[in-house]
GUKOLLO-762163 format. One line per field, with one value per atom (N, C-alpha, C): residue number from 1; residue in three letters; x, y, z. Coordinates in steps of 0.001 Angstrom, whole numbers, plus 500000, padded with zeros to 6 digits. Example, Ala and Ser with C-alpha at 12.3 -4.5 7.8 and 13.67 -1.06 7.14 Angstrom:
BEGIN
resi = c(1,1,1,2,2,2)
resn = c(ALA,ALA,ALA,SER,SER,SER)
xx = c(513190,512300,513200,512850,513670,512900)
yy = c(494310,495500,496700,497750,498940,500030)
zz = c(507800,507800,507800,507080,507140,507870)
***
This chain:
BEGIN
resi = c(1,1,1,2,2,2,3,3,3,4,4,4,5,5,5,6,6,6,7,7,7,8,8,8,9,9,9,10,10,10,11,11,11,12,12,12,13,13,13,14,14,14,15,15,15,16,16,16,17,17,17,18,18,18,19,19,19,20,20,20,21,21,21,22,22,22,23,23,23,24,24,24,25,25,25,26,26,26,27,27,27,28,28,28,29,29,29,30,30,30,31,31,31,32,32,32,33,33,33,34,34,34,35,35,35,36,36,36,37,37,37,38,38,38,39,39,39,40,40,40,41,41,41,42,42,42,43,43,43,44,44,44,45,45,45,46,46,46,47,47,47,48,48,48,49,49,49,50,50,50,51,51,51,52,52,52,53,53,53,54,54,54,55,55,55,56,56,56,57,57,57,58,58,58,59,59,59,60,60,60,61,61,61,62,62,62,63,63,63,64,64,64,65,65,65,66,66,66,67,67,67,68,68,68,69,69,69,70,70,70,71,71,71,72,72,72,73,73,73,74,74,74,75,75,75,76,76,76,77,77,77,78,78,78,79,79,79,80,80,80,81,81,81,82,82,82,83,83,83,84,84,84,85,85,85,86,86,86,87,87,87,88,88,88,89,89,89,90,90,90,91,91,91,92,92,92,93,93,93,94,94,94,95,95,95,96,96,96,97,97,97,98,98,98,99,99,99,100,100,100,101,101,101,102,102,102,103,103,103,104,104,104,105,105,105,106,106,106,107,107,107,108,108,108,109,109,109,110,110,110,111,111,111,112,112,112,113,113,113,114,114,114,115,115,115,116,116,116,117,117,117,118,118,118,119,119,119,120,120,120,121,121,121,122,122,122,123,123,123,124,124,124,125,125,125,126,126,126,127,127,127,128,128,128,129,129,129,130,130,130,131,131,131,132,132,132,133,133,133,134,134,134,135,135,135,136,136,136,137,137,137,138,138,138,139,139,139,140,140,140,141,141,141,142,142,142,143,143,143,144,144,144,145,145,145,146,146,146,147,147,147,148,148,148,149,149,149,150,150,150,151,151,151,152,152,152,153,153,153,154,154,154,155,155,155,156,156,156,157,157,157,158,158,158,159,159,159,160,160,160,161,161,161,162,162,162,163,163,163,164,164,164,165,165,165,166,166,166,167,167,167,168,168,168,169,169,169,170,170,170,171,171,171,172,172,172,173,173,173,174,174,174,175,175,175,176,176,176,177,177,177,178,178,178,179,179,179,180,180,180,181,181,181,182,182,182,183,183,183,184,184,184,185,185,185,186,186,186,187,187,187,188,188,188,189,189,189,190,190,190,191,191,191,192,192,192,193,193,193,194,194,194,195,195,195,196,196,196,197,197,197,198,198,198,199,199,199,200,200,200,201,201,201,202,202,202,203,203,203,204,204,204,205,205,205,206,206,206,207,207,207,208,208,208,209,209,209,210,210,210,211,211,211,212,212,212,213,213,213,214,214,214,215,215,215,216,216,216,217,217,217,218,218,218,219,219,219,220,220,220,221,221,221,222,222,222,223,223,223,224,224,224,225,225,225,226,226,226,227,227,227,228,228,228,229,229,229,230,230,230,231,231,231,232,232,232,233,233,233,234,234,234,235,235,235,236,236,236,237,237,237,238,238,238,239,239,239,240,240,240,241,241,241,242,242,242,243,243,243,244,244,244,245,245,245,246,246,246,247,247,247,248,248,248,249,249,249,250,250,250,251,251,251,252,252,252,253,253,253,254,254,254,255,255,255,256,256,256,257,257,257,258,258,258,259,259,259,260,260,260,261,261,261,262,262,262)
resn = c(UNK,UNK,UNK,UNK,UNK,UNK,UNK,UNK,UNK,UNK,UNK,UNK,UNK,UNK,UNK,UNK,UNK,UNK,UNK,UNK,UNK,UNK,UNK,UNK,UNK,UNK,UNK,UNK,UNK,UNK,UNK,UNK,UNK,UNK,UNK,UNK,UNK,UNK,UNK,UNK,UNK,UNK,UNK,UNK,UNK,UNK,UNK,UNK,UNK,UNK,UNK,UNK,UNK,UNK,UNK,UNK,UNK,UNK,UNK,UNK,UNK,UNK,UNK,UNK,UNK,UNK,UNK,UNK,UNK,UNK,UNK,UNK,UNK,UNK,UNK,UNK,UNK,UNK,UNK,UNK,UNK,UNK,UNK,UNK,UNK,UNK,UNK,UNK,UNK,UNK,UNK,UNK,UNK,UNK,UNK,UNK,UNK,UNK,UNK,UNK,UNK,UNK,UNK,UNK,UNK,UNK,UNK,UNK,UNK,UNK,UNK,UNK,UNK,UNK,UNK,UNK,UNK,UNK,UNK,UNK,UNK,UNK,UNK,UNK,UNK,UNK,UNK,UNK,UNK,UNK,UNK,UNK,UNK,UNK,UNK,UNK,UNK,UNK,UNK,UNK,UNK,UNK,UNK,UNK,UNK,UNK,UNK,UNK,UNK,UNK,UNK,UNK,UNK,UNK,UNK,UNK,UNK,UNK,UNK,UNK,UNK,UNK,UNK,UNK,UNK,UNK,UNK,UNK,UNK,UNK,UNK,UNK,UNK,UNK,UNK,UNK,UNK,UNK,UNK,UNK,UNK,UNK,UNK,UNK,UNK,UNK,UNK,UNK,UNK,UNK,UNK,UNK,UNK,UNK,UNK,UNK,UNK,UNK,UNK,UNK,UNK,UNK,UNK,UNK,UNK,UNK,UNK,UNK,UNK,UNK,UNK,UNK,UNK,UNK,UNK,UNK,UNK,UNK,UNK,UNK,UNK,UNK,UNK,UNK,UNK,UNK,UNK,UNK,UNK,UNK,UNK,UNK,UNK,UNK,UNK,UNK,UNK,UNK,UNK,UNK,UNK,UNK,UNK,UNK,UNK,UNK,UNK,UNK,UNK,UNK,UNK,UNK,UNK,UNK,UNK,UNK,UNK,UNK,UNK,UNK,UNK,UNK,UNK,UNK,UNK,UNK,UNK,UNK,UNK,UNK,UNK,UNK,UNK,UNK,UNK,UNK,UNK,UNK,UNK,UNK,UNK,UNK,UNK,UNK,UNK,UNK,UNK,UNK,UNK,UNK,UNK,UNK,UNK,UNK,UNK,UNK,UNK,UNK,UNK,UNK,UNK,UNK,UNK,UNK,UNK,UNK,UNK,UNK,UNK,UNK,UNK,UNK,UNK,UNK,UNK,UNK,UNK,UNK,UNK,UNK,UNK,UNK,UNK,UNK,UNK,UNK,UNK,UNK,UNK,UNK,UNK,UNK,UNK,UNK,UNK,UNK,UNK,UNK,UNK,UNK,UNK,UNK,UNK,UNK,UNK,UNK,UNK,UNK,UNK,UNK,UNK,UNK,UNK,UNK,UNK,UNK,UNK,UNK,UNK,UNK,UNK,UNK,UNK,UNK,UNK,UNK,UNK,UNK,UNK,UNK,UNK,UNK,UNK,UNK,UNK,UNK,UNK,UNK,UNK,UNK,UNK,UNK,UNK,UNK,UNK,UNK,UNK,UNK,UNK,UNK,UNK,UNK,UNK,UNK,UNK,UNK,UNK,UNK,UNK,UNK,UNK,UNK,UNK,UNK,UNK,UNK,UNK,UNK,UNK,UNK,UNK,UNK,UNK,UNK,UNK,UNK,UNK,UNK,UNK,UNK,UNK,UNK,UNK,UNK,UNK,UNK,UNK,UNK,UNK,UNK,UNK,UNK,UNK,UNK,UNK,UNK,UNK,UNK,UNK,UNK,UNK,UNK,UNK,UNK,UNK,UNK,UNK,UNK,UNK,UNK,UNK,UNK,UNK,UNK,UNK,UNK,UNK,UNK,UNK,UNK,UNK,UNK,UNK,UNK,UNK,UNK,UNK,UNK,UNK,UNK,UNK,UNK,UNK,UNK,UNK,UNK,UNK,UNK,UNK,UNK,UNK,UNK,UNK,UNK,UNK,UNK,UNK,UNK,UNK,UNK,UNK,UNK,UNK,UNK,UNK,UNK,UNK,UNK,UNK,UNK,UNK,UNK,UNK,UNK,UNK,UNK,UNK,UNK,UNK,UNK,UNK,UNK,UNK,UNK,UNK,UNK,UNK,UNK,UNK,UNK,UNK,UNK,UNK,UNK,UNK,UNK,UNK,UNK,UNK,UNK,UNK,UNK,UNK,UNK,UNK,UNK,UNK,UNK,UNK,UNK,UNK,UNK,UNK,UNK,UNK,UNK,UNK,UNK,UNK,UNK,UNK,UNK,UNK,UNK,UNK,UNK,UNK,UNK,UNK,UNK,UNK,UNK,UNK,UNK,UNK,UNK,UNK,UNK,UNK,UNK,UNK,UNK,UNK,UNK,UNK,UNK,UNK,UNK,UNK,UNK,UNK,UNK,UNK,UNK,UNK,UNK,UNK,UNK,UNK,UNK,UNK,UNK,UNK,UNK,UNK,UNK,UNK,UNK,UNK,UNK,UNK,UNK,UNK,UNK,UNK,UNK,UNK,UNK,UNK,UNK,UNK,UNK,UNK,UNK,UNK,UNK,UNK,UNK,UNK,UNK,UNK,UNK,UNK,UNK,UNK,UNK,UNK,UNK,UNK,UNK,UNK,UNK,UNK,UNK,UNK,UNK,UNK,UNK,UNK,UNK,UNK,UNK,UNK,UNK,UNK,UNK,UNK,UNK,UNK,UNK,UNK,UNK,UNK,UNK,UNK,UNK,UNK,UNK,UNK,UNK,UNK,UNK,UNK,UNK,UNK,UNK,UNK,UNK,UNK,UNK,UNK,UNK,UNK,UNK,UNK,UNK,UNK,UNK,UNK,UNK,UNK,UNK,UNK,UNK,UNK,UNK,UNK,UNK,UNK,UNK,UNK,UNK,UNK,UNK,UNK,UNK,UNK,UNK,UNK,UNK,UNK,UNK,UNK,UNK,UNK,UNK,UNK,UNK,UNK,UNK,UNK,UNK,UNK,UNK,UNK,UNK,UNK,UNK,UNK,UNK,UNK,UNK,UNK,UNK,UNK,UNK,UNK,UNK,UNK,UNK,UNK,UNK,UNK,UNK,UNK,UNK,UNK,UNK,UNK,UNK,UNK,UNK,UNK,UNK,UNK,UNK,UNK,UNK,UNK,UNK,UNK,UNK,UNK,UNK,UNK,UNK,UNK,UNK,UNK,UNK,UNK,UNK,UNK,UNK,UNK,UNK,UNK,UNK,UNK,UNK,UNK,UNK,UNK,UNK,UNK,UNK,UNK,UNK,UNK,UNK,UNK,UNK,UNK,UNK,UNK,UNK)
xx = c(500840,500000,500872,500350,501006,500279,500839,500603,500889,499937,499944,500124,500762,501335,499511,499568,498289,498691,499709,500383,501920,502505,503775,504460,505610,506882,507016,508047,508226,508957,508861,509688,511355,512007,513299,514079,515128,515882,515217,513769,513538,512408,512170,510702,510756,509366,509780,510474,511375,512232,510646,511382,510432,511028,510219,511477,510086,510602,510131,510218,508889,509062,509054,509982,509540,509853,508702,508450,507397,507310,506236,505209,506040,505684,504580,503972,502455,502449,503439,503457,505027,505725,507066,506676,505781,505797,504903,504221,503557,504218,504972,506003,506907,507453,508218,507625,506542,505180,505229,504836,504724,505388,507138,507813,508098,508173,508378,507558,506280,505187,505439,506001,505733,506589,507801,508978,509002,507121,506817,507677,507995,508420,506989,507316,506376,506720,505950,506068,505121,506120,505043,505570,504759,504657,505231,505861,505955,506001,504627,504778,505760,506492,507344,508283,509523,510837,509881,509320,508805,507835,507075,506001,507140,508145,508657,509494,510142,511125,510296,509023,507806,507595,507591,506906,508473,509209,510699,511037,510679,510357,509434,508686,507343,507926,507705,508153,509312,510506,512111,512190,512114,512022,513676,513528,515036,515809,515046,515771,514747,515541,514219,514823,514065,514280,513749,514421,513999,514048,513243,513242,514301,515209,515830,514940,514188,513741,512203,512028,510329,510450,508739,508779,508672,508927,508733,510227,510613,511633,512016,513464,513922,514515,514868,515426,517011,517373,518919,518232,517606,516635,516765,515862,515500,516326,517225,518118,519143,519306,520600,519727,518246,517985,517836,517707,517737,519014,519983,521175,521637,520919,521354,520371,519520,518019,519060,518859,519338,518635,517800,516539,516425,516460,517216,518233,519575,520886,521679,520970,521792,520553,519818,518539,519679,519746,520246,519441,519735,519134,519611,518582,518808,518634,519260,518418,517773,516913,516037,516097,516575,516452,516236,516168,516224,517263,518123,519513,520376,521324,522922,523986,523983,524977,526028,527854,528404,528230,527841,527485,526531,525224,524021,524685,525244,525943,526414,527123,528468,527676,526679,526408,524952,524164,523604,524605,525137,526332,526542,527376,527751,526954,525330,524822,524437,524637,524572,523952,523600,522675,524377,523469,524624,524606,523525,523752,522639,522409,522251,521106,520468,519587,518809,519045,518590,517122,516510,515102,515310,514724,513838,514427,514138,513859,514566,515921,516295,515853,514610,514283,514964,515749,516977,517899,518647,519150,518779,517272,516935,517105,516567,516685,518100,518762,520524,520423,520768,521210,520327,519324,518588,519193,519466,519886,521281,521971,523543,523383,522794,522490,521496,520652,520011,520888,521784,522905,523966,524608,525145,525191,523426,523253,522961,522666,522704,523987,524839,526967,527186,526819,527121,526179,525181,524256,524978,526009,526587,527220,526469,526701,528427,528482,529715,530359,531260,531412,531893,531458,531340,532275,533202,534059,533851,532586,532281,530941,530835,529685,530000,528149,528263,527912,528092,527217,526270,524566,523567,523182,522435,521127,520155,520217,519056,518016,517191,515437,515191,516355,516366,515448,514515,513201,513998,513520,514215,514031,513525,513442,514791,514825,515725,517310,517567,518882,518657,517878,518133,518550,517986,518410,519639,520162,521555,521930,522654,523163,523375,522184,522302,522999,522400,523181,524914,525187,526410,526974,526665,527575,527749,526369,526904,527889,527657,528930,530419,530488,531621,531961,531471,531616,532057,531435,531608,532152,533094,534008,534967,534839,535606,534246,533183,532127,531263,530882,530071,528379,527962,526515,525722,524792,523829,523258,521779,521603,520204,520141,518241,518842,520183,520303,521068,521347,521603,520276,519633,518331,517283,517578,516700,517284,518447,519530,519080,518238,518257,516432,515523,514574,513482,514361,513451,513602,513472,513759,514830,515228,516270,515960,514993,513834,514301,513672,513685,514682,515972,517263,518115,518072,518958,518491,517402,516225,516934,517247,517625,519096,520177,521220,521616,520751,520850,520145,519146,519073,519588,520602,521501,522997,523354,524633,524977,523800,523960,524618,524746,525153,524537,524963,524217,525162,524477,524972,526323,526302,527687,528735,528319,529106,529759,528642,529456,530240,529793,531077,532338,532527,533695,534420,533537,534412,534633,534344,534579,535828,535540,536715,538252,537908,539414,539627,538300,539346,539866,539622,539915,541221,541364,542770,543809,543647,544276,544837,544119,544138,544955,545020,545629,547126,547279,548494,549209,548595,549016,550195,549241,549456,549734,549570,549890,551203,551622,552876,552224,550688,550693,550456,550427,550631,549670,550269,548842,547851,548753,547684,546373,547046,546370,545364,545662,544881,543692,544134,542840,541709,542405,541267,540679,541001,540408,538970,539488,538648,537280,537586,536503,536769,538520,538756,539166,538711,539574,541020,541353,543078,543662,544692,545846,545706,545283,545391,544234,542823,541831,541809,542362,542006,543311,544554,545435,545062,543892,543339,542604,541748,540580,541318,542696,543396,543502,544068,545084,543681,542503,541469,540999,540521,540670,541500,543120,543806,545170,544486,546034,546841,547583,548296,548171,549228,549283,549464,548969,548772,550827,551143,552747,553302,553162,553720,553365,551532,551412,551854,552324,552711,554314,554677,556418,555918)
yy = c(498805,500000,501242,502015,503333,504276,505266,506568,507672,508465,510078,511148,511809,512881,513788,514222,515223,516352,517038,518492,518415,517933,518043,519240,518724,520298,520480,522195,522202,520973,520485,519668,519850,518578,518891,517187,516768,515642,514525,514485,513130,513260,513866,514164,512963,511894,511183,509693,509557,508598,507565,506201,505065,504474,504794,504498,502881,501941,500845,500558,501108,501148,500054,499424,498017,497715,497898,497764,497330,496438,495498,496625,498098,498888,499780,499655,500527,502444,502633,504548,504559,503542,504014,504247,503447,503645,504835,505097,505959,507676,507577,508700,508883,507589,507870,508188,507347,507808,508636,509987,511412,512005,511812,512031,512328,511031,511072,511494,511104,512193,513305,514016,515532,516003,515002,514984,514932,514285,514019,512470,511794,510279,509330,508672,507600,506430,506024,505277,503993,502939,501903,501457,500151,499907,498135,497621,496295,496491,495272,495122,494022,493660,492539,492141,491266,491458,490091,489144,488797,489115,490174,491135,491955,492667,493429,492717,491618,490954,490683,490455,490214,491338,492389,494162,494323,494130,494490,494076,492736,492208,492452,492984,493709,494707,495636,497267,497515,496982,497087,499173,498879,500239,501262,502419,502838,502633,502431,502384,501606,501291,500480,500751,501034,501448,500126,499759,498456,497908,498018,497069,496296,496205,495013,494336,494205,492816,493266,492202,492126,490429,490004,488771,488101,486742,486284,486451,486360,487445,488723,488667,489977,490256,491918,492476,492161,491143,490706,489627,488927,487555,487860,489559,489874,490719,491057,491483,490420,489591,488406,487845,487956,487396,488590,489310,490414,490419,490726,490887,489730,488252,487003,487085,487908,487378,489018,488133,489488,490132,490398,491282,492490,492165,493028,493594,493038,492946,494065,495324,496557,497759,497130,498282,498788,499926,500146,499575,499096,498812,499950,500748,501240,500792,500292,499316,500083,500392,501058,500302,500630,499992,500743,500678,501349,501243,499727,499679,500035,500473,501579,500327,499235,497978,498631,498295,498512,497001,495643,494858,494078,495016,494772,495656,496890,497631,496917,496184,495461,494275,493516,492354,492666,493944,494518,494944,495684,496306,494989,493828,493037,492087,492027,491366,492521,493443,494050,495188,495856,497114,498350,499138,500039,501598,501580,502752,502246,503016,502528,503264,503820,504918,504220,505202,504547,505507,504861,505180,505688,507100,507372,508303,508696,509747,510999,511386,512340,512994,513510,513626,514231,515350,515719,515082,513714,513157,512059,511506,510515,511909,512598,513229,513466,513692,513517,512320,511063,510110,509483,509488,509263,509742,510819,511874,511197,510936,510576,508872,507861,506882,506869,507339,507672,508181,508981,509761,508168,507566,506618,505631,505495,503736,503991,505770,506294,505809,506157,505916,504976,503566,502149,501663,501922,501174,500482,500267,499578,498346,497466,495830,495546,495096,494236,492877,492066,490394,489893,489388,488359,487345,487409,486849,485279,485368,484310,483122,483591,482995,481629,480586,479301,478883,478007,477999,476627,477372,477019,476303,475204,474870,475441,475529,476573,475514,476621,476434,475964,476584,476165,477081,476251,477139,478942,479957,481454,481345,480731,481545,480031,478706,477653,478895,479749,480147,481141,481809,482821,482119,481408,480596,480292,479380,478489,480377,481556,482225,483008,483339,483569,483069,481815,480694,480571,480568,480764,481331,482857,484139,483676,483675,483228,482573,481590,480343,480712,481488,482227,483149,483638,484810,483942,482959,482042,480559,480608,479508,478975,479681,479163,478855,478591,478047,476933,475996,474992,475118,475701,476173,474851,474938,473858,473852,472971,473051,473902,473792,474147,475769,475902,477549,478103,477767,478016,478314,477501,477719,478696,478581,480071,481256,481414,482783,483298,482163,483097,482568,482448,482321,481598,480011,478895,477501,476093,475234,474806,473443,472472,472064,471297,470665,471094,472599,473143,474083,473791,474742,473738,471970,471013,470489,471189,470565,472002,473027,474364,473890,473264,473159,471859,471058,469962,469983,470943,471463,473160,473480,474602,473998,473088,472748,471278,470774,468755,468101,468768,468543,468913,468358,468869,470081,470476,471489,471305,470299,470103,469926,468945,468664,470329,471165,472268,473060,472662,473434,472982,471474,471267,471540,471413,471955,473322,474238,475744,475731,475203,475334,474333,473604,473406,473986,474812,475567,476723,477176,478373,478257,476648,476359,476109,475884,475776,476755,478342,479425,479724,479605,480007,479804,478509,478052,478125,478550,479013,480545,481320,482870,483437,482938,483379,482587,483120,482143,482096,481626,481494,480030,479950,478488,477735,475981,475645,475400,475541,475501,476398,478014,478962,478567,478395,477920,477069,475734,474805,475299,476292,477460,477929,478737,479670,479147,477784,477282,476200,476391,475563,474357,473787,472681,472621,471961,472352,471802,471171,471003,470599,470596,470421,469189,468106,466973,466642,466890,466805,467758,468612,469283,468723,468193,467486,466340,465924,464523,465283,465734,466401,466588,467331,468102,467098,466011,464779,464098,464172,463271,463726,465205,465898,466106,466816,466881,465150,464401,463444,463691,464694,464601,465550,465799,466722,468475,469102,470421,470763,470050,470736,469974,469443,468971,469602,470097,470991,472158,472793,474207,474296,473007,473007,473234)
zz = c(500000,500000,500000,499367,499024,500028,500732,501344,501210,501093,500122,501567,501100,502370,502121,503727,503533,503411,504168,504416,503940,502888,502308,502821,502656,502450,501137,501008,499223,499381,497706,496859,497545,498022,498329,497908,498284,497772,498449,499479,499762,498645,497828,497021,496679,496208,495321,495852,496663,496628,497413,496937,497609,498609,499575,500916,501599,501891,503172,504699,505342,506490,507065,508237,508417,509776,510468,512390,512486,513684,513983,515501,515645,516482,516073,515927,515635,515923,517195,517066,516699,516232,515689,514238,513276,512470,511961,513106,512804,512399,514031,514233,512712,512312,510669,509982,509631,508314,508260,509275,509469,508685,509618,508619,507093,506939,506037,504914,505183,503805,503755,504827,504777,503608,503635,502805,501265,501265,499751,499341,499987,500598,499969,498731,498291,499412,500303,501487,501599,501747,501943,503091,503943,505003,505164,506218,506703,507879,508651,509508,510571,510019,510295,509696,509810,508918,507297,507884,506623,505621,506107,505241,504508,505422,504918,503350,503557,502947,501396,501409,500559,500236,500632,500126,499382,499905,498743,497882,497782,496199,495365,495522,495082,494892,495308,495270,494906,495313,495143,495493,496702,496727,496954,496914,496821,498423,499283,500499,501582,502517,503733,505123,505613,507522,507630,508370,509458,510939,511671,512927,512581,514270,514079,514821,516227,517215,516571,516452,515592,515671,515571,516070,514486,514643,513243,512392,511412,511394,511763,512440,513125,511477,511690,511084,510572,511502,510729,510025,509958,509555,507815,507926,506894,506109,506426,506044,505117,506006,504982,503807,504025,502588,501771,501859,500945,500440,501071,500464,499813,500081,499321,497892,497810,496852,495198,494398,493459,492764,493440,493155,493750,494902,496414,497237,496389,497312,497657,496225,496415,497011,497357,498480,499836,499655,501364,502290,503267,504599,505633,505988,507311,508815,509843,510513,511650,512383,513628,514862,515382,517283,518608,519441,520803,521810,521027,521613,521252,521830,521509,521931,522126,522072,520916,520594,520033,519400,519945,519762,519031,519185,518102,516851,516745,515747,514810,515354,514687,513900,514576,514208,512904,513100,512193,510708,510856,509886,509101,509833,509340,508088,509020,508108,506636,506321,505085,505325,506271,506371,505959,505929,505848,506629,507437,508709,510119,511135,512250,512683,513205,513717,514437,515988,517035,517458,518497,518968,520046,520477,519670,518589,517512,516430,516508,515819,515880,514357,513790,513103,511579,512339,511053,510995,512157,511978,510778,510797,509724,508365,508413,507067,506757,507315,506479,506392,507203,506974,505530,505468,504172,503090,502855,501858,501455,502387,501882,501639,502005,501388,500069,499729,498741,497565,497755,496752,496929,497473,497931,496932,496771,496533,495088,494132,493079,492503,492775,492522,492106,493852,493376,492876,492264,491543,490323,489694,488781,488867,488188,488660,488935,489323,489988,490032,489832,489397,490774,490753,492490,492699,493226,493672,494686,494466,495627,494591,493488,492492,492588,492600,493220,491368,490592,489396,490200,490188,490347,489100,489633,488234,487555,486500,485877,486266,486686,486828,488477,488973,490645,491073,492183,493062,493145,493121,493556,494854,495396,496929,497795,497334,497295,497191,496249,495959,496653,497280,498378,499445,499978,501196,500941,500003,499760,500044,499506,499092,500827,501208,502381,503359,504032,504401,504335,503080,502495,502793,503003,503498,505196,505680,506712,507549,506771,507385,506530,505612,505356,506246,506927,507812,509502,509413,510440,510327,509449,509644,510363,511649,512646,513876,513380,514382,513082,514390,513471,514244,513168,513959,513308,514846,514082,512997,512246,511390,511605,512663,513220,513500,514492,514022,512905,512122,510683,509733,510347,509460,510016,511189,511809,512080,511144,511368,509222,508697,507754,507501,508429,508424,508069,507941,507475,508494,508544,509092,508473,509087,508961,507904,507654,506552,505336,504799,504045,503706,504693,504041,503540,504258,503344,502131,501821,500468,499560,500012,499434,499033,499929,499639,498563,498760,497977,496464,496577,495119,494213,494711,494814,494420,495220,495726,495149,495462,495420,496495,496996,498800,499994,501535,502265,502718,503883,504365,505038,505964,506371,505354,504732,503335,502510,502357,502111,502666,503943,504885,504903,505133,505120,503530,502694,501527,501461,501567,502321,502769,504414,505254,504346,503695,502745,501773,501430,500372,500755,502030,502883,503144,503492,504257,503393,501883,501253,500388,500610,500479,501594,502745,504070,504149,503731,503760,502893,501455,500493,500396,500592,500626,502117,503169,504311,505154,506267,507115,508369,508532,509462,509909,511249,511786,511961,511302,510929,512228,513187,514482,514597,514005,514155,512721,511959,510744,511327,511587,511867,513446,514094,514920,514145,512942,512543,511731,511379,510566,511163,512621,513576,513497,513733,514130,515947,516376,517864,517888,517300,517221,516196,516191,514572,514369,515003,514308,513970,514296,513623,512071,511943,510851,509972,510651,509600,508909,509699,509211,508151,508296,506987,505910,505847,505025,504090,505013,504052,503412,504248,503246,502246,502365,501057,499852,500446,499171,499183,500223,499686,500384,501248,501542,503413,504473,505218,504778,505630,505568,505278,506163,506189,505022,504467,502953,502013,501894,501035,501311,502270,502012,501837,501885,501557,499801)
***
């Protein structure tokens, strides 16, 4: 649904733009709405990180404020699939909270948002920060070659390669932890069920299965180009000690970690 400002301002740089509101808070969104019409802000609404995640594929709008704690999907939930879905991946995310954690910061940021704005409402604060992401996401709007590209099956489910893609980043980002499969699958907003049915028709493997191929090709990258020790290596990579991950090494490539890097 679309919302028409009643009492606009003149025409200024939010005129126009399609911005996504997305809080499960009923006078937060209200308090923005305000906002933002006055701004002349084409504004649509989510009440939750999975309405919202559904209104952005629809709309593909130029920017999205988001709740992070909302029930159902939270706002990091909805966030990693957006940035996994390529329909969606270059929308700024703004994320909205009431907590000032350097901690929630970090772990928001990380998953792909790209500024912070806390509750309550510093009102000219949202209007700059809008303004310079909006001009921002104008610049990098020019496609880019991915360094990380899986070659998928043509005619794979779309919402199957959001998950795998999501998922993916994740446990790239976290390859020195072995997360379950039940929270792996509820860190990008589906079950166990239906994220090894995603990976196995994405991948042709399961999920573990792709991890450990990950973590060797990481390590074989590691030991390659770096001097560091393979102790510190098989930590990094969520082995708890050098001889469990010397075993993997040798079952994978044939041989020990310290032979291949001679």
């Amino acid at each position: 649904m679309i919302y028409k400002p009643l009492t606009p301002l003149p025409p200024g740089p939010l005129s126009g733009q399609r911005i996504l509101v997305v809080d499960d808070a009923e006078d937060d969104r209200t308090l923005l709405s305000g906002f933002l019409l006055r701004h002349g802000v084409r504004l649509y609404i989510g009440t939750d990180g999975q309405d919202g995640y559904r209104k952005a594929q629809t709309v593909r709008p130029d920017l999205i404020l988001m709740d992070i704690r909302m029930p159902g999907y939270d706002g990091l939930t909805s966030c990693r699939l957006l940035k996994a879905n390529t329909s969606t991946r270059n929308i700024p995310v703004i994320f909205l909270s009431a907590a000032t954690t350097t901690e929630e910061k970090v772990t928001g940021l990380s998953t792909g948002a790209v500024d912070y704005i806390t509750k309550p409402f510093d009102f000219e604060e949202v209007r700059l920060r809008l303004c310079i992401h909006l001009r921002s996401a104008v610049r990098s709007n020019a496609p880019t070659a991915s360094t990380e590209s899986v070659e998928i099956p043509h005619g794979t489910n779309t919402f199957d390669m959001v998950l795998f893609q999501a998922a993916r980043k994740l446990m790239l980002e976290k390859l020195d932890q072995t997360l379950s499969l039940n929270g792996l699958a509820s860190a990008v907003g589906t079950n166990a069920r239906r994220l090894s049915s995603a990976f196995k028709n994405c991948a042709g493997v399961t999920v573990f299965d792709f991890l450990r191929e990950e973590r060797m090709r990481e390590a074989r990258r590691l030991l390659s180009e770096t001097t560091l020790e393979i102790g510190a290596i098989a930590l990094a990579l969520g082995y708890s000690n050098t001889a469990n991950f010397s075993t993997a090494f040798r079952e994978r490539f044939g041989m020990p970690p310290s032979q291949f890097r001679r």
